[in-house]
C-alpha positions as CSV (number, residue, x, y, z in Angstrom):
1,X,-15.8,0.1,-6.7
2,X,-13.0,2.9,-8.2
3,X,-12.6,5.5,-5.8
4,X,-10.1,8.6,-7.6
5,X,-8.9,6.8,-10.3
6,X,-7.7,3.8,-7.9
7,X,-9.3,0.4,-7.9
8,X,-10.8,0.7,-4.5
9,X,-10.1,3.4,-1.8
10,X,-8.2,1.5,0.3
11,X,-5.3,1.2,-2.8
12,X,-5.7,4.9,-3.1
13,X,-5.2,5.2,0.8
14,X,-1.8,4.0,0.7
15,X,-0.5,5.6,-2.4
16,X,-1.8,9.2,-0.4
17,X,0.2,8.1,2.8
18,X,3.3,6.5,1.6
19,X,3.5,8.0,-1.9
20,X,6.1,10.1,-1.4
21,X,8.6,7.0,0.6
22,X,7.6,5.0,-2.5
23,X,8.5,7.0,-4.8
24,X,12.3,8.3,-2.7
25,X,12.4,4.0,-2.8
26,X,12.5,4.0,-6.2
27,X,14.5,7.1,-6.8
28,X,16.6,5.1,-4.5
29,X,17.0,2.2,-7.0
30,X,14.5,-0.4,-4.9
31,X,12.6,-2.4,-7.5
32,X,8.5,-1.3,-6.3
33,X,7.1,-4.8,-6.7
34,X,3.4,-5.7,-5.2
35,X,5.5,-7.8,-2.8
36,X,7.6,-4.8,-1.9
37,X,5.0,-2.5,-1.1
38,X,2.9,-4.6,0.9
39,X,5.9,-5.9,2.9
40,X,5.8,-2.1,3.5
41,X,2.6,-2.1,4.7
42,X,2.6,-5.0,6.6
43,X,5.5,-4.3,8.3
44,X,3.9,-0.8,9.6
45,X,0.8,-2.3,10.9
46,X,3.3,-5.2,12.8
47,X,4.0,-2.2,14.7
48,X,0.6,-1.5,16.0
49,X,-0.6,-3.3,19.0
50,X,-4.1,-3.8,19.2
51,X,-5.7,-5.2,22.1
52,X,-9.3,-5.4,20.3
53,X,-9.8,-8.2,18.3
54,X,-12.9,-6.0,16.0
55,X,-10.0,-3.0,15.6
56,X,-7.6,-6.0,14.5
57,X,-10.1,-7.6,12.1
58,X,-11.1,-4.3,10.6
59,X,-7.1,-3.9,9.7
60,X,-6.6,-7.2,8.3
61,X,-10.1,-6.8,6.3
62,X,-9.1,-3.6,4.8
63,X,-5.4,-4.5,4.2
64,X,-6.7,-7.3,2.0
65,X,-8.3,-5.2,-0.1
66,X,-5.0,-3.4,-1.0
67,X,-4.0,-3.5,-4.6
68,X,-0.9,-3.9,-4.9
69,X,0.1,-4.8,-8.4
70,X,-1.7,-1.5,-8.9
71,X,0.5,0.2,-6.9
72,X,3.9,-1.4,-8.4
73,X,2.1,-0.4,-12.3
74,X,1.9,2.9,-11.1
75,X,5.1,3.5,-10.5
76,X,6.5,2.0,-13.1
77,X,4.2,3.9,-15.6
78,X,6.6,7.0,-14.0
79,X,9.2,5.3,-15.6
80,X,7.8,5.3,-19.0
């Protein structure tokens, strides 16, 4: 289900929070692959400790619906 032009909300939830640091990555010269932005995201929700297995499986479940190759075509449609 498309949710603001995005593939799914949960896409369109991590280009709203970490649009701008995407976008001073790549004005940075980082390549924005899928791989590269969900290494991102991974690596921010390493840092959250949760001692509730539901709260944990609620993450993981919505993390995996991320699109990232969206993402990475997004910002190379900048480019463009």
């Amino acid at each position: 289900m498309s949710y603001n032009g995005w593939s799914n909300k949960e896409t369109w939830l991590v280009n709203v929070w970490l649009g701008d640091d995407l976008q001073a990555h790549k004005d940075d010269g980082e390549p924005l692959t899928d791989d590269y932005i969900e290494s991102i995201v991974d690596d921010m929700a390493a840092e959250l400790e949760f001692d509730n297995g539901l709260l944990r499986d609620l993450l993981n479940t919505a993390m995996g619906e991320v699109n990232y190759w969206e993402l990475e075509q997004h910002y190379k449609e900048d480019d463009q």
